[in-house]
N, C-alpha and C positions, 0 to 999 in steps of 0.2 A: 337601197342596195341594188346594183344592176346584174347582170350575169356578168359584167367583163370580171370586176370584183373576186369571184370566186376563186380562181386560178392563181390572183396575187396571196389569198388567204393559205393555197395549200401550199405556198413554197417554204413555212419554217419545217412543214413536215418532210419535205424532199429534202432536205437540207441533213434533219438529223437522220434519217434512213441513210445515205450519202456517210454521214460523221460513223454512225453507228458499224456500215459494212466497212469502214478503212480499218476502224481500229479492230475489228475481228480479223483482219485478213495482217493487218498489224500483228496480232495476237496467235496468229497462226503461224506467223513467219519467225515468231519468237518461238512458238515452238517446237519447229521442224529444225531451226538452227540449234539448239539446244539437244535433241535428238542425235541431229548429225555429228553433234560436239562431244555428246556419248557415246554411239556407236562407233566412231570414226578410228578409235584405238582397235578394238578388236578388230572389223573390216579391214584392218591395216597390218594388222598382225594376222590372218588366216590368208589375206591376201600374200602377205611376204613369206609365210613359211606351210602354203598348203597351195594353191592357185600357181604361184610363180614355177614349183620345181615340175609342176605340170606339164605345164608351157614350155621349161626348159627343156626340159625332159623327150617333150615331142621333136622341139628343134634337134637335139641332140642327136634323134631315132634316126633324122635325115642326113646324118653326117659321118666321116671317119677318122678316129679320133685315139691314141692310144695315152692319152691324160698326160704325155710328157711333150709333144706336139704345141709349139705357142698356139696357134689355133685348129678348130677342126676343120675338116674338111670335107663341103658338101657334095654328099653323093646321092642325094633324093630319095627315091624310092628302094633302091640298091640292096640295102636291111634287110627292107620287106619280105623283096623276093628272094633272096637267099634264106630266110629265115622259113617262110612258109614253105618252100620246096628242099627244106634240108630234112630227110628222112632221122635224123638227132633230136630234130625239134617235135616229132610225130610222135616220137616216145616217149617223150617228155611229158609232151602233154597230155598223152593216151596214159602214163603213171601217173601223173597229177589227176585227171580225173576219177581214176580207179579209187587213190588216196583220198580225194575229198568226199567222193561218194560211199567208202565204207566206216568211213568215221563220220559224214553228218547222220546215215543211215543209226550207226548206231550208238550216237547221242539222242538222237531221237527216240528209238526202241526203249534203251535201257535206261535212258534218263526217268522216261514217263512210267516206266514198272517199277524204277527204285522211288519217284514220288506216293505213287500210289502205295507203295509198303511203309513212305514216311508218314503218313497220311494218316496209318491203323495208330488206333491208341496202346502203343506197345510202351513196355515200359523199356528205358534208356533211348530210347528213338532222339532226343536230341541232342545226345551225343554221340549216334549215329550218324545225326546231319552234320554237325561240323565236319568230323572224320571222314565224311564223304567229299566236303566240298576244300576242304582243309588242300587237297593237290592243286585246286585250281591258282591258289593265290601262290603257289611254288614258283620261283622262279624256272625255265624250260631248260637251264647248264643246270639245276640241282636234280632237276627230275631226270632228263637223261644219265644223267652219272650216278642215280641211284636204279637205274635198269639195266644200265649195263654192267653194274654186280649180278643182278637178279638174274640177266640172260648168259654169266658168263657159265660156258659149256661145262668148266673142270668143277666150279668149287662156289655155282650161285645157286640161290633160291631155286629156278627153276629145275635146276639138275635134282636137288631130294625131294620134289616133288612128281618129278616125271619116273625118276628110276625104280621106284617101288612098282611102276607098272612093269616094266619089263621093256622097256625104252628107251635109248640110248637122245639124250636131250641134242638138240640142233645145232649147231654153231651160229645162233641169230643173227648177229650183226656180220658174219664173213662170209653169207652163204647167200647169191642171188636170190634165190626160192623164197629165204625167211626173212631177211630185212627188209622189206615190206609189210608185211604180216605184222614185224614187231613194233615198226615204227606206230603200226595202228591202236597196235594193243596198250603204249605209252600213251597216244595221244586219247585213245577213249580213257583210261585210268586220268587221265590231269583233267579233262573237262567234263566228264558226265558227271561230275559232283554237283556241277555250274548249272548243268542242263537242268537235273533234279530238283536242284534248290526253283531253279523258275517255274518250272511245271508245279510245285507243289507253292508256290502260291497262287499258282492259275486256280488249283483244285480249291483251297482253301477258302476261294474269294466266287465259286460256282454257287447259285443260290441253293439252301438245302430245300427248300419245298418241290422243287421237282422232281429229285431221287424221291426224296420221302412218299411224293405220289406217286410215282412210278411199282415201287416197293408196296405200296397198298395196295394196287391193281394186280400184283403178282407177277412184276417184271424179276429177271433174273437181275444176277449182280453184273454177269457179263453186259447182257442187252442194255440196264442203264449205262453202263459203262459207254459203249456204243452208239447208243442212241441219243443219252444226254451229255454226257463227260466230255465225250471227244469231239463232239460239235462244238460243246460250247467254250475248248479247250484252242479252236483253231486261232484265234489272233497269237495264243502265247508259240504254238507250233510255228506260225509265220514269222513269228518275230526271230525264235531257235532257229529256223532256217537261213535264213537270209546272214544270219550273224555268222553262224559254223561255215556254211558256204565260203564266208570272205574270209573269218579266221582262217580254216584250212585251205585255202589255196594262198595264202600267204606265209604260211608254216615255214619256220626258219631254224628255230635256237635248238632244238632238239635233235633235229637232221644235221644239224653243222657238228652238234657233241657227240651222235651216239654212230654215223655214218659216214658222214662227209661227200654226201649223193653215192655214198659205194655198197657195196661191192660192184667194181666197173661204174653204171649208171642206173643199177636194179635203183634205188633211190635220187633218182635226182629229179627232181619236181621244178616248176618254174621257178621258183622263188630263189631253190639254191643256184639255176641254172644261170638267173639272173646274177646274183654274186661273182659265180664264177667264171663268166665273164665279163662282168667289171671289177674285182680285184685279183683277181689271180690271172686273167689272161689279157687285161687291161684291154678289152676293148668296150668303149665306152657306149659307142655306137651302136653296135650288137643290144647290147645290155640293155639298153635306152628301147631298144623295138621290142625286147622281150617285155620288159615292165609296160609298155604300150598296147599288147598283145592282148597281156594279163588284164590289165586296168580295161579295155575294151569288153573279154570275154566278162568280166564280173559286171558292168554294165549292162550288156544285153542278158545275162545271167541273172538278173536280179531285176532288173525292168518284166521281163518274163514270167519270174514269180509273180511278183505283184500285179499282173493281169490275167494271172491262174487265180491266185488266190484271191482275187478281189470280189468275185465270184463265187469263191467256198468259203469265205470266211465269214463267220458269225460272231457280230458282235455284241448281240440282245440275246 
């Protein structure tokens, strides 16, 4: 045997290494087609009814349009700048934040103090919890229509409960001052049921050996509360945040039944403001910059969180 020899001996090996990589890559292209052959429906469908009115929607921002018009008609930036320097839109949005910030505020609060009372081993406590969360699955036309019996001045709920103090009950829904206020007090009744229920499985699922140590060392109930509970309570808070956040600035069915953005514009938040103007003052374009606006602020609004809390959040 000479050396030339050797190199003719290793070519059945090159050969199946050669056989071996086609049919894996073979084997691979089978399954990526297969893949694409299943996702492709969905992709297709999010793409068509989530991705596109995006897009449209931007195109739209740029144009002027009163939806009876065969087509729009582009005015660029135009929207924009009417929209940011129209002192309408500063209220708007200065309401809207007031409104998202005292109802995430106090879903927040009172969610996690009504878990923590779901939490004691009381007796009837779980049907407590329904009864609690029982408004969230409400539609927001039955829930408004059953507060505005409750806040009506002459002859609701609120009135035989306020008049035994010596207090003449508000006109809620026709009085700048208080439709506000109520619309809050609706929207924390329909969803702190929600909040509670999450939170008290956050609690539920906290490991008990570290209260229990805590508790042998002579920590109070507040300080574990504090020092173990709510630290190790922060992913379910971030997640309650981020959601209430986007729920309530898109808040709609309730304000449409129990206000109508009124009295004047004491209630009229983006969402409705966006409605009304694209169906009732049909402009389309307008409309299209508000929802632009919006979908923007909750964007950097929520990118934000998550780089606060990415930081505070504990998840060991």
């Amino acid at each position: 045997m000479t050396v030339l020899d050797l190199p003719a001996r290793s070519h059945p090996d090159q050969h199946r290494q050669i056989a071996h990589s086609n049919q894996r890559r073979r084997q691979r292209r089978r399954e990526y087609g297969l893949f694409a052959l299943l996702v492709a429906p969905n992709l297709l469908v999010i793409a068509v009814f989530a991705y596109w009115p995006i897009v449209y929607n931007a195109f739209l921002s740029l144009t002027d349009w009163n939806m009876i018009a065969a087509r729009p008609e582009f005015v660029g930036l135009t929207n924009y700048a009417n929209t940011l320097t129209d002192p309408a839109f500063h209220k708007t949005l200065g309401i809207t934040v007031a409104f998202t910030g005292l109802i995430v505020l106090g879903s927040l609060v009172i969610g996690l103090a009504l878990a923590l009372l779901f939490n004691q081993p009381l007796k009837g406590r779980g049907l407590v919890r329904t009864m609690s969360f029982a408004p969230h699955i409400l539609s927001g036309a039955a829930v408004a229509t059953i507060w505005l019996f409750i806040f009506d001045p002459g002859y609701g709920l609120m009135r035989a409960l306020i008049e035994p103090l010596g207090a003449e009950p508000p006109d809620w829904m026709n009085n700048s001052d208080w439709a506000l206020p109520g619309l809050v007090i609706v929207y924390l009744w329909k969803n702190v049921g929600f909040t509670a229920l999450i939170y008290l499985a956050g609690l539920q699922g906290l490991p008990k050996e570290l209260d229990e140590a805590a508790a042998i060392d002579g920590a109070s109930t507040w300080t574990r509360f504090r020092a173990i509970k709510l630290p190790l309570l922060t992913p379910i808070t971030f997640f309650l945040l981020i959601t209430t956040v986007i729920g309530t600035f898109q808040a709609f069915d309730v304000i449409a039944v129990m206000t109508g953005g009124g009295p004047g514009d004491a209630t009229t938040t983006l969402s409705w403001s966006i409605y009304n103007e694209g169906f009732q003052a049909f402009n389309a374009g307008r409309a299209a910059t508000l929802s632009i606006i919006m979908f923007v602020i909750l964007l950097v609004v929520t990118t934000v969180q998550a780089r606060v809390m990415e930081r505070r959040v504990h998840y060991k």
